[in-house]
Backbone as JSON, one array per atom type, in Angstrom:
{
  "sequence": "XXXXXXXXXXXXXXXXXXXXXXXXXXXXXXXXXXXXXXXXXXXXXXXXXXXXXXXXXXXXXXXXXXXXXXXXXXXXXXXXXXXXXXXXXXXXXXXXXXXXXXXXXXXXXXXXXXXXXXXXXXXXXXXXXXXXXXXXXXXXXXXXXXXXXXXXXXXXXXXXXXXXXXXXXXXXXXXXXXXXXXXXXXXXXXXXXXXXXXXXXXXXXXXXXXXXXXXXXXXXXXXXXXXXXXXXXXXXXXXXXXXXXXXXXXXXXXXXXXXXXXX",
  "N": [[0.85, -1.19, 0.0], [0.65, 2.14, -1.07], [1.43, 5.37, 0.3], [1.48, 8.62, 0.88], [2.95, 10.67, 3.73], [2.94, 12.72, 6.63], [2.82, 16.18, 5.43], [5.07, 18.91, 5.51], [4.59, 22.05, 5.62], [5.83, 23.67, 3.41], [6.34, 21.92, 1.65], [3.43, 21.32, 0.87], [2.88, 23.99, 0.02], [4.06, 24.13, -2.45], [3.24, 22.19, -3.25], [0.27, 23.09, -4.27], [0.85, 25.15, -5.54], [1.5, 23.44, -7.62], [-0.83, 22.95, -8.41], [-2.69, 24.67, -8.93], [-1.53, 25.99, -11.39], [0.24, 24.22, -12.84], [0.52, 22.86, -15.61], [-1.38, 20.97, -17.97], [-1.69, 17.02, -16.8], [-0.1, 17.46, -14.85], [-1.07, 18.96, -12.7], [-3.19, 17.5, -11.46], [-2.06, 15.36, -10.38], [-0.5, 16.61, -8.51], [-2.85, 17.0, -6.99], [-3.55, 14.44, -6.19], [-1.23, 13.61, -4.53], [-1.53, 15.33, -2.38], [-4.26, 14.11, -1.0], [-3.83, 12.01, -0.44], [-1.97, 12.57, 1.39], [-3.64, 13.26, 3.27], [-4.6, 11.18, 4.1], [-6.43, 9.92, 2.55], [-7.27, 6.51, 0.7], [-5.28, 4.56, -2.26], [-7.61, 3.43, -3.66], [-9.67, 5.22, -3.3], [-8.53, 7.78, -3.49], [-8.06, 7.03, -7.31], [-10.86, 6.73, -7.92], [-11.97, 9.57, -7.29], [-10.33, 10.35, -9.54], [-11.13, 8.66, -11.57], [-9.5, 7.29, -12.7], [-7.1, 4.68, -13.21], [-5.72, 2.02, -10.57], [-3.2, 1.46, -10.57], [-1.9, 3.64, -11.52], [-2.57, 6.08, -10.29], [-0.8, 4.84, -7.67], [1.57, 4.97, -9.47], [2.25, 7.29, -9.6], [2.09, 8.44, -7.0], [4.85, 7.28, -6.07], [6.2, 8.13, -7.66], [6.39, 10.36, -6.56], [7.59, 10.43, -4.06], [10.33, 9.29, -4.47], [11.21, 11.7, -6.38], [10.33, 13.95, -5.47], [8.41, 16.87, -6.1], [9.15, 17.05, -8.42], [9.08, 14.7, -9.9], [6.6, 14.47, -10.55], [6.07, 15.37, -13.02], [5.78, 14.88, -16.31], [8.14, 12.59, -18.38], [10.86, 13.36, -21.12], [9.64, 12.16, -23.9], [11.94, 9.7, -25.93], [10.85, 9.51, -29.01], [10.47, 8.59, -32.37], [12.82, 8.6, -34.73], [14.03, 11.13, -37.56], [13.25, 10.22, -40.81], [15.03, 10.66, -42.54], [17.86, 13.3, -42.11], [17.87, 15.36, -43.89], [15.91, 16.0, -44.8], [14.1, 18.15, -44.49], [15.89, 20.26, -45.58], [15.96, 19.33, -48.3], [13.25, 19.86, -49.61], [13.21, 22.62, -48.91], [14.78, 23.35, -50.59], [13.7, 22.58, -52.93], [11.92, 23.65, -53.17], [12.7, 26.5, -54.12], [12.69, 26.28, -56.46], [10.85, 25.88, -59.42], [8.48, 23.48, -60.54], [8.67, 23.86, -63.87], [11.33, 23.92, -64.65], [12.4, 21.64, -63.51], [11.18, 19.61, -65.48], [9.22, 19.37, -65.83], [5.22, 19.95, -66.51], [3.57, 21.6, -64.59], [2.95, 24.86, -63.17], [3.42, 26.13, -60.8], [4.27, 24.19, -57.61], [2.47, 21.55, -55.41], [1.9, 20.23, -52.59], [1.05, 17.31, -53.0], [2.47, 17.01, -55.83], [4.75, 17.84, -55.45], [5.48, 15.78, -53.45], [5.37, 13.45, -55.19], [7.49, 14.14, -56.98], [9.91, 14.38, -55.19], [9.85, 11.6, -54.61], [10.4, 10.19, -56.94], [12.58, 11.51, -57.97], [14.85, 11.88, -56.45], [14.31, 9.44, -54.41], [12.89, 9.31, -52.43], [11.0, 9.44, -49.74], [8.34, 10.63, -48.81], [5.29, 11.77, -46.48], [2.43, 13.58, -47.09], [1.88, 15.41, -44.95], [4.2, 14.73, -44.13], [5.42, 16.89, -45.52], [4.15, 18.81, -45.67], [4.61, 19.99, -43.02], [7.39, 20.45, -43.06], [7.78, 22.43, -44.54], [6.21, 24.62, -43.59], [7.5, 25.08, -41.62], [10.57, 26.26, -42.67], [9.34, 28.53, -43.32], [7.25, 28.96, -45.44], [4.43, 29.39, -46.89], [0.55, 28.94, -47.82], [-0.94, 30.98, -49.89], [-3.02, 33.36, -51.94], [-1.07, 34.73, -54.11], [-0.71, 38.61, -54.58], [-2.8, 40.91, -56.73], [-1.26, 43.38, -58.27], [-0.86, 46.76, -59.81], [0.33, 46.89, -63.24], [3.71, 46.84, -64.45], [5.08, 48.21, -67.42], [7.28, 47.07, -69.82], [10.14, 48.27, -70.99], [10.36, 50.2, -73.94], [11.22, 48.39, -77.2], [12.09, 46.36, -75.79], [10.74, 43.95, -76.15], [10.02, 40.67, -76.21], [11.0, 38.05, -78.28], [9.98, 35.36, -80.0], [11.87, 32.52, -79.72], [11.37, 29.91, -81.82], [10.0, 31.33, -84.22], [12.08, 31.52, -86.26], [12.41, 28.92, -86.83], [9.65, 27.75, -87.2], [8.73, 29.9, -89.36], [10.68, 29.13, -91.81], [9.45, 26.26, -92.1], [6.59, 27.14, -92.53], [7.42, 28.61, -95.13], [7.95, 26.25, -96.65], [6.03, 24.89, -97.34], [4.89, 26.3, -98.83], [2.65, 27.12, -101.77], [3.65, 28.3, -105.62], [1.91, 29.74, -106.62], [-0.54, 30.3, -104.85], [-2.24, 32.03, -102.61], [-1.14, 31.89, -99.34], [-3.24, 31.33, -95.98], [-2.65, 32.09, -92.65], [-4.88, 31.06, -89.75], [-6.1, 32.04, -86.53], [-7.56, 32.54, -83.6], [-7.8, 34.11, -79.87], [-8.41, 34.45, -76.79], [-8.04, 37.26, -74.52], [-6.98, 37.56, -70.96], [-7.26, 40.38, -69.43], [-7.15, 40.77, -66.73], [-5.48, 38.88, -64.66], [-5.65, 35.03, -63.89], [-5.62, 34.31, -60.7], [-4.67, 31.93, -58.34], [-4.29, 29.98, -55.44], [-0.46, 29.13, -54.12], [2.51, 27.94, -52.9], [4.49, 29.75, -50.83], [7.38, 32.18, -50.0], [7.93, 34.44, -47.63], [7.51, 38.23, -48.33], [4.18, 38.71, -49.99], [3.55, 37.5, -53.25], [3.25, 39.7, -56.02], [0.96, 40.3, -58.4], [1.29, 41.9, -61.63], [-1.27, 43.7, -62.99], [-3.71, 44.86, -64.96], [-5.53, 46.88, -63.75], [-8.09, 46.36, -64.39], [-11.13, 43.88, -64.7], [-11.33, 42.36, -67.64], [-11.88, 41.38, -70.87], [-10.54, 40.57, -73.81], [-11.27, 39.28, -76.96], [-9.33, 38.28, -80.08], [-9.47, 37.97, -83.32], [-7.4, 36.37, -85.73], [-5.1, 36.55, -88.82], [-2.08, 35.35, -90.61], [-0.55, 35.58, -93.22], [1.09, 33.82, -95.31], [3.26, 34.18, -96.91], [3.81, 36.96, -97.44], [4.33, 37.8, -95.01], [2.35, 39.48, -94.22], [-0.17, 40.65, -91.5], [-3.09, 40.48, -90.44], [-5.8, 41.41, -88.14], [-8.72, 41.25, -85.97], [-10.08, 42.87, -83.45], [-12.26, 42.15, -81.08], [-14.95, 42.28, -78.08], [-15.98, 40.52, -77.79], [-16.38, 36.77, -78.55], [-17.48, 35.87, -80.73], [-19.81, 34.21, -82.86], [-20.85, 36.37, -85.03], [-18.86, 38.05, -85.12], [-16.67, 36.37, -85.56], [-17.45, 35.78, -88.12], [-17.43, 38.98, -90.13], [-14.94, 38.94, -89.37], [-13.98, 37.38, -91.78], [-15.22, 39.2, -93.63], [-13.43, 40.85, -93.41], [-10.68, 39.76, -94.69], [-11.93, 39.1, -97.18], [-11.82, 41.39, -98.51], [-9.25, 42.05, -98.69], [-8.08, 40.17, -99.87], [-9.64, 39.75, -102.56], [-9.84, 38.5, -104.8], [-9.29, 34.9, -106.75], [-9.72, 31.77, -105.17], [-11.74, 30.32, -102.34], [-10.12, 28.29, -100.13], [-10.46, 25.82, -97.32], [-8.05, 24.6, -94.79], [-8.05, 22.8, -92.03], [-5.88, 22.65, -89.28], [-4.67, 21.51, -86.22]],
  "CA": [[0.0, 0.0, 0.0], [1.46, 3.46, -1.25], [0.95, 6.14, 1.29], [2.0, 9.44, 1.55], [2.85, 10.4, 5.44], [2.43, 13.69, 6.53], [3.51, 17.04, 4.33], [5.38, 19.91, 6.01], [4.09, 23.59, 5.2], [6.9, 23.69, 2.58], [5.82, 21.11, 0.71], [1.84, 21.72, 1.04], [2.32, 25.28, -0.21], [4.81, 23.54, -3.44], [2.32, 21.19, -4.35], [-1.05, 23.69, -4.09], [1.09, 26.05, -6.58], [1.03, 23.11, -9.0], [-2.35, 22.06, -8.52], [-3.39, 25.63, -9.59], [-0.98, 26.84, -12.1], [0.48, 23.18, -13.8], [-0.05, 22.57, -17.34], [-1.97, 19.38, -18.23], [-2.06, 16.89, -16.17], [0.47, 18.07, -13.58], [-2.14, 19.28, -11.28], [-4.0, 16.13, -10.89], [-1.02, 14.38, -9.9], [-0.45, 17.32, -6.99], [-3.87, 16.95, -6.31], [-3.33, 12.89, -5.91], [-0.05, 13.62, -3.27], [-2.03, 16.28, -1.11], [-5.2, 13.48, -0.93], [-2.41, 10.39, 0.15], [-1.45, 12.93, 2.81], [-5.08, 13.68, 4.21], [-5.45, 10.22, 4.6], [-7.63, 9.18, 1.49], [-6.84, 5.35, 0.2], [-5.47, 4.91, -3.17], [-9.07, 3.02, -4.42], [-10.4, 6.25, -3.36], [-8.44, 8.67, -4.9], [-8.64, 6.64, -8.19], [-12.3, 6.74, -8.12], [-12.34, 10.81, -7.4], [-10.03, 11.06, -10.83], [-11.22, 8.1, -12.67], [-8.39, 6.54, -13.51], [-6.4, 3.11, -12.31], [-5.29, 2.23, -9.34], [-1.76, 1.39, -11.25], [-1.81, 4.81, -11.84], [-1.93, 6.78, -8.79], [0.36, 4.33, -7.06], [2.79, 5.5, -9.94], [2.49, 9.21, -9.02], [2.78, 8.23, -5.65], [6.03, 6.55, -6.21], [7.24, 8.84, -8.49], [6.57, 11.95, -5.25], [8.36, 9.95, -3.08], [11.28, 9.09, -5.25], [11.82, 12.9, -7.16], [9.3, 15.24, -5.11], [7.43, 17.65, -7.33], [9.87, 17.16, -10.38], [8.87, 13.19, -10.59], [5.35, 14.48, -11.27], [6.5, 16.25, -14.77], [6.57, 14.17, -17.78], [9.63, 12.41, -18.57], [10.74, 13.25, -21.62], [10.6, 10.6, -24.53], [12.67, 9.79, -27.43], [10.57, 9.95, -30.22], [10.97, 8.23, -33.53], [14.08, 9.23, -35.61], [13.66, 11.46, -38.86], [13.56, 9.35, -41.95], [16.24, 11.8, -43.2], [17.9, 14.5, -41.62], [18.03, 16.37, -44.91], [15.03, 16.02, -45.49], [13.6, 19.66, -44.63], [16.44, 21.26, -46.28], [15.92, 19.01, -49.32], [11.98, 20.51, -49.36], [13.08, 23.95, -48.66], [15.49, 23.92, -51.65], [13.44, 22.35, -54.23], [10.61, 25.0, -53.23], [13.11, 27.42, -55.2], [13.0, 25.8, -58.32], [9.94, 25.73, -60.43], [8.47, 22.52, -61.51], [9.51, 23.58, -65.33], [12.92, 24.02, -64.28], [12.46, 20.69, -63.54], [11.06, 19.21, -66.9], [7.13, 19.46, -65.34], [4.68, 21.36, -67.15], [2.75, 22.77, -64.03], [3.37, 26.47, -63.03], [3.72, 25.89, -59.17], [4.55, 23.38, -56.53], [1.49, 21.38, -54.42], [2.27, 18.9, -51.81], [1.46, 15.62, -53.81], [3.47, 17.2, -57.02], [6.22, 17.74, -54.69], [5.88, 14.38, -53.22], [5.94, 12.55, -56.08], [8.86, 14.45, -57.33], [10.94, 14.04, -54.56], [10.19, 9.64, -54.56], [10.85, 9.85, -58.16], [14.22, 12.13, -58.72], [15.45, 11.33, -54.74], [13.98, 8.22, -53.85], [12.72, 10.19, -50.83], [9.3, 8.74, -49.73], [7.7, 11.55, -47.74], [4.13, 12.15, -46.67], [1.76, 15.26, -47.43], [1.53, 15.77, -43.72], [5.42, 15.44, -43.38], [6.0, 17.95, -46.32], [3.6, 20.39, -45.1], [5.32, 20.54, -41.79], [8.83, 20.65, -43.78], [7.45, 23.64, -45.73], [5.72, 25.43, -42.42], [8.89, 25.18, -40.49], [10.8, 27.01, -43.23], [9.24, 29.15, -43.45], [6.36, 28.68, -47.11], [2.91, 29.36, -46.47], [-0.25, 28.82, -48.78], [-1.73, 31.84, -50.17], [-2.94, 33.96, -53.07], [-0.47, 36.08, -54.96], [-1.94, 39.56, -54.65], [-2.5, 41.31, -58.03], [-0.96, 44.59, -58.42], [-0.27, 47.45, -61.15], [1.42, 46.34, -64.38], [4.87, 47.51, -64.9], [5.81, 47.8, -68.64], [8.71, 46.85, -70.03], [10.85, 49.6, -71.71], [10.02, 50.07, -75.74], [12.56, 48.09, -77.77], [12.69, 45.06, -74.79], [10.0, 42.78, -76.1], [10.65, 39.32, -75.91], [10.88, 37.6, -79.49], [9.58, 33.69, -79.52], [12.89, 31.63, -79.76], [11.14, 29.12, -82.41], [9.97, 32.13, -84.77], [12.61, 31.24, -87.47], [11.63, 27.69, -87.57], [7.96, 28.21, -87.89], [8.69, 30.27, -90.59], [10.96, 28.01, -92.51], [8.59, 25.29, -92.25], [5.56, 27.47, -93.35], [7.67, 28.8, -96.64], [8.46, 24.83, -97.34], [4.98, 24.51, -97.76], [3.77, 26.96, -99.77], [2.99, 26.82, -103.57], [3.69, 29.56, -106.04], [0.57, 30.28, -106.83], [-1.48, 30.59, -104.15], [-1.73, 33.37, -100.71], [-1.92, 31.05, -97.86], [-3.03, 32.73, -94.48], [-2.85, 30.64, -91.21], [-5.82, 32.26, -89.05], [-6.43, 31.83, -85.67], [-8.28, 32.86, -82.21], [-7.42, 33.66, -78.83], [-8.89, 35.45, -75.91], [-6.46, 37.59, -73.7], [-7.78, 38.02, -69.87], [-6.58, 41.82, -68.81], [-6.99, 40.39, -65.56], [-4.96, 37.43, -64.98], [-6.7, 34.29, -62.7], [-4.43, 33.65, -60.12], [-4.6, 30.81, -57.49], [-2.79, 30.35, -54.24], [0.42, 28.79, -53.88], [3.6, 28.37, -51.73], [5.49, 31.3, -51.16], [7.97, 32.37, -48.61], [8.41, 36.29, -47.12], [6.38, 38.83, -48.68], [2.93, 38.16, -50.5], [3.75, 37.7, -54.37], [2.14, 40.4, -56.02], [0.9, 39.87, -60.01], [0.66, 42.84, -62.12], [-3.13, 43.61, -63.71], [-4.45, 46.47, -65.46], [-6.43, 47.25, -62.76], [-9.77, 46.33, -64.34], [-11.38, 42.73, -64.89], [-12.03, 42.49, -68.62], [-11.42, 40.39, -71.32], [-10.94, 40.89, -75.49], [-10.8, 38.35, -78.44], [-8.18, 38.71, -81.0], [-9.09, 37.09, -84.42], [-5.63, 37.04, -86.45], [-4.59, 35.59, -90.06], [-1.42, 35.55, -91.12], [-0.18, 35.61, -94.93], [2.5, 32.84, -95.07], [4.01, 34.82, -97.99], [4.2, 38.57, -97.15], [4.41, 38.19, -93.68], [1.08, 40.71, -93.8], [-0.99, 40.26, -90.71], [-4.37, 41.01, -90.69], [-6.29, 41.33, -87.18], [-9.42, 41.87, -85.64], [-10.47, 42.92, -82.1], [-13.47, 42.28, -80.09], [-14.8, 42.18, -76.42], [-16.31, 39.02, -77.05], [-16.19, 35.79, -79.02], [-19.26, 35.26, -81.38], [-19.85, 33.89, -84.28], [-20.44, 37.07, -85.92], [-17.7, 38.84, -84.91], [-15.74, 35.79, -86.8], [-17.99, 36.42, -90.12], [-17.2, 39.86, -89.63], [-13.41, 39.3, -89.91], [-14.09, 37.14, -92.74], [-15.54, 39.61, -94.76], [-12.09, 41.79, -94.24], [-10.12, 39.17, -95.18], [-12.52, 39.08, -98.3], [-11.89, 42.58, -99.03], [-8.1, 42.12, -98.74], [-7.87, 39.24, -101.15], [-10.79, 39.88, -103.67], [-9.58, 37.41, -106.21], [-9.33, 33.56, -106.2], [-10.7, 30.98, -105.1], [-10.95, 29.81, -101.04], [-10.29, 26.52, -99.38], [-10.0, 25.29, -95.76], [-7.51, 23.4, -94.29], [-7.9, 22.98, -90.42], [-5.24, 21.83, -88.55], [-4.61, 21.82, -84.76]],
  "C": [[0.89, 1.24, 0.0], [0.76, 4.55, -0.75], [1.87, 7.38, 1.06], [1.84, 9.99, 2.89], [2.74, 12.04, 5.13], [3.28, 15.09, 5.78], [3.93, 18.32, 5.45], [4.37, 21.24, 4.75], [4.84, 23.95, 3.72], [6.47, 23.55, 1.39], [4.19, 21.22, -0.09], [2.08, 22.88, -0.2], [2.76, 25.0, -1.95], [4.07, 22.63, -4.26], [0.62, 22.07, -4.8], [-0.75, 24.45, -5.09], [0.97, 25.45, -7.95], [-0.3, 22.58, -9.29], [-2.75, 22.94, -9.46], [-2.57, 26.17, -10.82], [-0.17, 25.45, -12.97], [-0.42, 23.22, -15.13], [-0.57, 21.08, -17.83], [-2.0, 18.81, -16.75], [-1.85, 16.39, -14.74], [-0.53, 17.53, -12.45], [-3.09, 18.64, -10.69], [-3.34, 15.22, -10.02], [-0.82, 15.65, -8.64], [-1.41, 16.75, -6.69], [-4.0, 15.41, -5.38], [-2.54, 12.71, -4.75], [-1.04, 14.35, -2.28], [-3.18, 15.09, -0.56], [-4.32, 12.34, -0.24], [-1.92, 11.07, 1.4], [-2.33, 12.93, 3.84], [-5.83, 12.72, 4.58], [-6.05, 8.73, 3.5], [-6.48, 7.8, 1.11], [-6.41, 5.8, -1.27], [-6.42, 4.54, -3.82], [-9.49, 4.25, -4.67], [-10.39, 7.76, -4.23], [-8.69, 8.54, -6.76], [-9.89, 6.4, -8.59], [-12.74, 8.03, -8.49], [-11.85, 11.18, -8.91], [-10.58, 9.76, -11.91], [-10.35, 7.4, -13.14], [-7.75, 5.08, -12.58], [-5.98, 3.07, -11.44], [-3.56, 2.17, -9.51], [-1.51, 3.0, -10.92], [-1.54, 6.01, -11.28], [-0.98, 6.15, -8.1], [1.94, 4.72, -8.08], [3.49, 6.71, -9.81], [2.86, 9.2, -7.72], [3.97, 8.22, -5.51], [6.87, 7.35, -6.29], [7.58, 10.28, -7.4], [7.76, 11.66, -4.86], [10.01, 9.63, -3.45], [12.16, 10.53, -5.58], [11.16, 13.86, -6.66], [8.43, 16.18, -6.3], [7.71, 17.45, -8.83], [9.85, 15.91, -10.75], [6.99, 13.03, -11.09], [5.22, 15.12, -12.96], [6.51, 14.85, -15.5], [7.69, 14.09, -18.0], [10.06, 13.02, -20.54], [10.75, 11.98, -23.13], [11.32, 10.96, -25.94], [11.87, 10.23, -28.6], [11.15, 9.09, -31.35], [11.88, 8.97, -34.58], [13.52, 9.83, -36.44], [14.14, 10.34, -39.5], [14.56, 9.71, -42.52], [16.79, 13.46, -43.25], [17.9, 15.84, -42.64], [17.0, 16.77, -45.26], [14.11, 17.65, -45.6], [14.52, 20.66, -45.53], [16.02, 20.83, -48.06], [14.2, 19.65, -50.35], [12.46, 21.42, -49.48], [13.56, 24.12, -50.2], [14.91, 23.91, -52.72], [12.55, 23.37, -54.58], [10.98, 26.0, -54.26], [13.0, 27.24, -56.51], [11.73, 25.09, -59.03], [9.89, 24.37, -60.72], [8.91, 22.56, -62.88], [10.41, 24.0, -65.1], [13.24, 22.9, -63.88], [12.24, 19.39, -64.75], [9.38, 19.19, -66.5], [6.71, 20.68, -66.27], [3.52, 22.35, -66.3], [3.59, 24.14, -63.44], [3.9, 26.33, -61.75], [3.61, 24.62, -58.38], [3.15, 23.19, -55.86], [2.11, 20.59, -54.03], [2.27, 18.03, -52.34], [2.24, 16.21, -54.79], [4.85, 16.8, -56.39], [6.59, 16.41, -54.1], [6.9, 13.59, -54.4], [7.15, 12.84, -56.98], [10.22, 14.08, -56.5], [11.29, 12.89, -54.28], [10.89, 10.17, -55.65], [12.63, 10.26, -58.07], [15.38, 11.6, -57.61], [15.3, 10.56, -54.12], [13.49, 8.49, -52.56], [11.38, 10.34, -50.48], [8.56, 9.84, -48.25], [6.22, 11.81, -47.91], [3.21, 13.18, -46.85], [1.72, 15.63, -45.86], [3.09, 15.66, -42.75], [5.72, 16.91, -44.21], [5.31, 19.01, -45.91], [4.52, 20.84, -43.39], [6.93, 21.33, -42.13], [8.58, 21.94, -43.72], [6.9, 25.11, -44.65], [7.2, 25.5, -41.47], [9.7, 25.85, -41.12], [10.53, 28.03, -43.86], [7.94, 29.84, -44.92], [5.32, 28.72, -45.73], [1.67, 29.21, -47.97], [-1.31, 29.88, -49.31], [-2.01, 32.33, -51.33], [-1.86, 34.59, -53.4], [-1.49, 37.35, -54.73], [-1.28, 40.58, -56.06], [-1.79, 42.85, -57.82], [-0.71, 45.39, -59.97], [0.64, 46.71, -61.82], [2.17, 47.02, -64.68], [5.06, 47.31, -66.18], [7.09, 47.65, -68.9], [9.27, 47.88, -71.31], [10.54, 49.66, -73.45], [11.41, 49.75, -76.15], [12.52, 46.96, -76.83], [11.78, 44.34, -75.26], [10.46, 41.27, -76.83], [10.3, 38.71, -77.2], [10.65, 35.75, -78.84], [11.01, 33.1, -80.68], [12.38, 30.86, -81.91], [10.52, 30.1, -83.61], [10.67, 31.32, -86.27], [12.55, 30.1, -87.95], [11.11, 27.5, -88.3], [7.97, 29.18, -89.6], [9.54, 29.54, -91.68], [10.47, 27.03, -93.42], [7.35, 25.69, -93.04], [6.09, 27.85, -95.04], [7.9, 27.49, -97.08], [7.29, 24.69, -97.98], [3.94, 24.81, -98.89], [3.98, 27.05, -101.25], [3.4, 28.46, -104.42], [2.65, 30.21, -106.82], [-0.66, 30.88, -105.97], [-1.42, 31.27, -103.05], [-2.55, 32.38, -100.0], [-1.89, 31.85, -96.33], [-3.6, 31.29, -93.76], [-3.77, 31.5, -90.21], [-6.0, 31.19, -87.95], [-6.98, 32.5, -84.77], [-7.86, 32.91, -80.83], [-8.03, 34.93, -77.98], [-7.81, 35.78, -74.86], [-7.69, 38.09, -72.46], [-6.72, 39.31, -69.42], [-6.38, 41.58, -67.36], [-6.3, 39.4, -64.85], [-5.62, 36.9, -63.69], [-5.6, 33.93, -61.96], [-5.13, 32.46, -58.73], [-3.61, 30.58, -56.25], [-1.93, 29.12, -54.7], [1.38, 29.11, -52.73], [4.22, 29.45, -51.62], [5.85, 31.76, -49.57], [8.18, 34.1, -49.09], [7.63, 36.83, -47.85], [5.14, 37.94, -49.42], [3.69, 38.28, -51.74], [2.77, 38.82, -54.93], [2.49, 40.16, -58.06], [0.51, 41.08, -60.6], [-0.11, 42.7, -62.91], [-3.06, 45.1, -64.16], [-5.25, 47.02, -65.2], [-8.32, 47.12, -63.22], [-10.06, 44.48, -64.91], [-12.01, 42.72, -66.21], [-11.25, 41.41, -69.87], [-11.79, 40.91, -73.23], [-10.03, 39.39, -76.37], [-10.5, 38.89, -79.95], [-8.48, 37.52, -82.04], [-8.12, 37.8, -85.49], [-5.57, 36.38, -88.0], [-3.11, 36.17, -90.38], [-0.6, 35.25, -92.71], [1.24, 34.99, -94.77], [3.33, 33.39, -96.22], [4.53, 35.91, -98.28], [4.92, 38.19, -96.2], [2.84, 39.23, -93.42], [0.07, 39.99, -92.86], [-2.37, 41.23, -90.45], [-5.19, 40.5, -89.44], [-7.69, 41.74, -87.09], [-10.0, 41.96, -84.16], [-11.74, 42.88, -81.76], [-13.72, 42.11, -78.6], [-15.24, 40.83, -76.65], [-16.26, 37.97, -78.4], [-17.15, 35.34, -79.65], [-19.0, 35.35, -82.52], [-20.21, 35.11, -85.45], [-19.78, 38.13, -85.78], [-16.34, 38.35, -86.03], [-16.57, 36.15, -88.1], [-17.59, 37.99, -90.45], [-14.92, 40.1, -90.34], [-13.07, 38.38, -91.33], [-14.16, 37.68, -93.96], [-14.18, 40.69, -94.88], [-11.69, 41.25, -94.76], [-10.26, 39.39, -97.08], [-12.0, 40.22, -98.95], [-10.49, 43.11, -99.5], [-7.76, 41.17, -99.62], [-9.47, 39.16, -102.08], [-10.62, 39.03, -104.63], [-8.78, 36.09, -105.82], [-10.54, 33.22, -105.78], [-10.28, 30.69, -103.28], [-11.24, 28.51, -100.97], [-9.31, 26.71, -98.36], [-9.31, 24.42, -95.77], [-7.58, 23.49, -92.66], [-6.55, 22.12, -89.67], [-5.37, 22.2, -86.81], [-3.26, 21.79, -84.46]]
}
């Protein structure tokens, strides 16, 4: 039978401070020593908290053994990391764009990132370790916030690499008789849609043209001049395309037409 005998003033006043001011479930375990002093059995006290009789006789033990500091939680080991690198290996890849990787999405999600890091690193991590990875260094999950569009200086615009190909390939094709125009469609959002993502230290901010609006651009181009022939609208309807048809018409008046569609 585990008894505590009687408590000096000392002690009393040492264990009453953790009854009231312990964190978890400290102050049950005071409460358990002061009750062993006043008498109570341990059945009894284990009845007032509910719990085993194992249980209080261990707090008991543990008074009598270490005084107030054998009622604390010991601490425990804990299961090893799978790989101590493993947060830095997370933090770093965060820098580097899936297409900087050979991926064709725009930004990083937890399963992408998973399955990138089995595949390239053999490095089998779960969405609920990588989010911790990613929270501990500092990444959080939010929108981009849009801001003003900076232009880029007149004279800096960015030419498409593959340009002299494409054109190559279209003069291989063409006969000497006939004006071939390659026409196409595309709607441009003034607004761009953004989506959250990871992102460490400030908010990303996306420049917009401060209004939510949207225009369709039907284009043809003359695989033989180079002469490009456009037409703008706010919206996308079928007679907006008849419409740029009939310039076309007005720009080649003679001949004959025929479709070829490709994709």
């Amino acid at each position: 039978m585990v008894r505590i005998g009687p408590l000096s003033e000392d002690k009393r006043k040492v264990l009453r401070g953790l009854r009231r001011r312990a964190v978890g479930r400290v102050a049950e375990r005071a409460q358990m020593v002061l009750l062993s002093a006043r008498g109570y059995a341990v059945p009894q006290i284990a009845e007032i908290f509910e719990v085993g009789e194992d249980t209080v006789r261990t707090w008991l033990h543990r008074y009598q053994e270490r005084g107030p500091d054998g009622l604390v939680d010991w601490p425990r080991p804990g299961r090893r990391p799978k790989d101590c690198l493993a947060r830095q290996i997370v933090d770093t890849q965060m820098h580097n764009s899936p297409r900087a990787n050979g991926l064709v999405q725009a930004c990083w999600t937890v399963g992408l990132l998973a399955a990138f890091l089995a595949a390239r690193f053999r490095l089998a991590l779960s969405a609920r370790t990588i989010r911790r990875h990613l929270h501990a260094s500092g990444w959080r999950w939010a929108r981009p916030r849009l801001d003003v569009a900076t232009h880029a200086p007149r004279g800096q615009r960015q030419e498409d690499p593959a340009a002299p190909l494409k054109l190559r390939l279209i003069e291989r094709g063409l006969s000497s008789a006939a004006s071939v125009l390659y026409l196409d469609e595309c709607d441009l959002q003034l607004l761009p849609v953004v989506r959250a993502m990871w992102m460490k230290g400030p908010r990303l901010r996306i420049p917009t043209p401060g209004q939510n609006a949207k225009r369709t651009i039907f284009g043809a181009l003359d695989a033989r001049t180079g002469a490009l022939h456009q037409l703008i609208r706010p919206r996308k309807r079928a007679v907006d395309f008849l419409t740029f048809l009939d310039h076309l018409a007005q720009a080649y008046p003679t001949g004959k037409w025929s479709w070829c569609w490709t994709t």
